[in-house]
C-alpha positions, 0 to 999 in steps of 0.5 A: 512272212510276205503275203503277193498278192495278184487281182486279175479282171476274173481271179484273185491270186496269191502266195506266201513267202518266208525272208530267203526262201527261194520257193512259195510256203502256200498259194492259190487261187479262186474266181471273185465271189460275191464276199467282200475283199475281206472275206477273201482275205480270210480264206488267203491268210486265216491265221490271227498273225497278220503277215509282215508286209503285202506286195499287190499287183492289179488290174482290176476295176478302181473301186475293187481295187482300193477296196482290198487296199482298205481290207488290208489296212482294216484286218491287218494294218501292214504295209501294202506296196503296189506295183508301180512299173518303172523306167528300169529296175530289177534287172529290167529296163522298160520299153514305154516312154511313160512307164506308168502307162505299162500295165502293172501285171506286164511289169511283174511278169517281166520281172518274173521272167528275167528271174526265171529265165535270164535269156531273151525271152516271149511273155504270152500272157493269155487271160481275159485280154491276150498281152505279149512282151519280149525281154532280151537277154540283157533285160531290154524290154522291147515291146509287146503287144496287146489284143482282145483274149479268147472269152472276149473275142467270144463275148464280141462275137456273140453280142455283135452279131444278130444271127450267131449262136449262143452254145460256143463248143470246146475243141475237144468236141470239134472236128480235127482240120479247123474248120467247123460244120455247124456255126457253133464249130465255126465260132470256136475255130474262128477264135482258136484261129485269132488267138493262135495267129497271133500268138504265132506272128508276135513270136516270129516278130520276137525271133526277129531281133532275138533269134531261135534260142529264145524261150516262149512262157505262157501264163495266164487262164488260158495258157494250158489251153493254148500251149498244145495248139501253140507251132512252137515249144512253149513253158507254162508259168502260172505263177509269174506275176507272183514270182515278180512279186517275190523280187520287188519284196526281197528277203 
């Protein structure tokens, strides 16, 4: 059994896959506690058989980082492969110069998507920062983009400005025309307006060079939140970095 495992910058995700098998046994979830990695890895994996080998995909800090890597030497002492972005491999050739300079969840989840959906396709990643990247249908990678996502437009707001409220509301307690009656409302629509604006330009600029048949996949925290505010058709995968992983760790 192949554990796939996902550090973000706020959650820990992970999912279990038996050799040949097409869907995920298990998976999961959950905010970073204050345990140590190896309490985390308890709560993924509490059977006494380790698993085969571990495929890890991060983002996270330095130090939480290579602490999970010694947690896993520590409980299991099974292989860990990283993800390591490369020039072109899997079914997808990368964009950057530098490949190394992608970020390792972007790689997977180009990856992910050239097995999910093999025509071009639009990867809005919606998490504590907001990424894009476009993958054509012969497995170019085109670019992308990265912008600050909805918590952290929120956080900038609030600490940059003396006079801002702190009480940012939902949409779902606003008034329907985007524009806000009070400074809380007005915050909220401000970082709903940034983060839709963008999501919408970056998907013209995608159907540029891709045209209307492109397939638009939201993944990340905030994908569920986005995709009924989205002027586009839009598929939610919250699992894509993890089914990138599955195909770096093959049968």
């Amino acid at each position: 059994m192949k554990l796939l495992l996902d550090l973000g910058n706020t959650r820990i995700k992970w999912a279990c896959r038996p050799a040949g098998a097409l869907e995920f046994s298990a998976r999961g979830e959950a905010l970073y506690a204050a345990q140590d990695p190896a309490g985390s890895l308890a709560e993924i994996w509490p059977s006494a058989v380790p698993p085969a080998a571990v495929w890890l995909c991060s983002v996270t800090d330095p130090a939480r980082t290579a602490a999970f890597g010694q947690a896993l030497a520590q409980r299991w002492g099974c292989p860990v492969h990283p993800v390591v972005p490369q020039a072109e491999a899997f079914g997808v050739r990368c964009a950057y110069v530098d490949p190394l300079r992608l970020g390792a969840d972007r790689w997977a989840a180009l990856v992910g998507a050239r097995l999910r959906w093999p025509g071009p396709v639009c990867i809005l990643d919606l998490g504590t920062a907001l990424t894009a990247d476009v993958l054509d249908e012969t497995g170019q990678h085109l670019g992308g983009i990265i912008a600050p996502g909805r918590q952290m437009l929120q956080r900038s707001l609030l600490g940059g400005t003396a006079r801002v409220g702190s009480q940012v509301k939902d949409l779902e307690s606003l008034e329907q025309g985007g524009l806000g009656r009070d400074t809380d409302a007005c915050v909220a629509w401000g970082v709903t307006h940034c983060v839709v604006g963008c999501c919408a330009q970056i998907v013209a600029a995608a159907r540029t060079p891709l045209g209307s048949g492109m397939t638009v996949v939201l993944t990340g925290g905030d994908a569920l939140w986005a995709h009924e505010l989205l002027p586009f058709a839009s598929r939610i995968e919250p699992d894509l970095v993890l089914w990138g992983l599955a195909v770096m760790a093959g049968d």
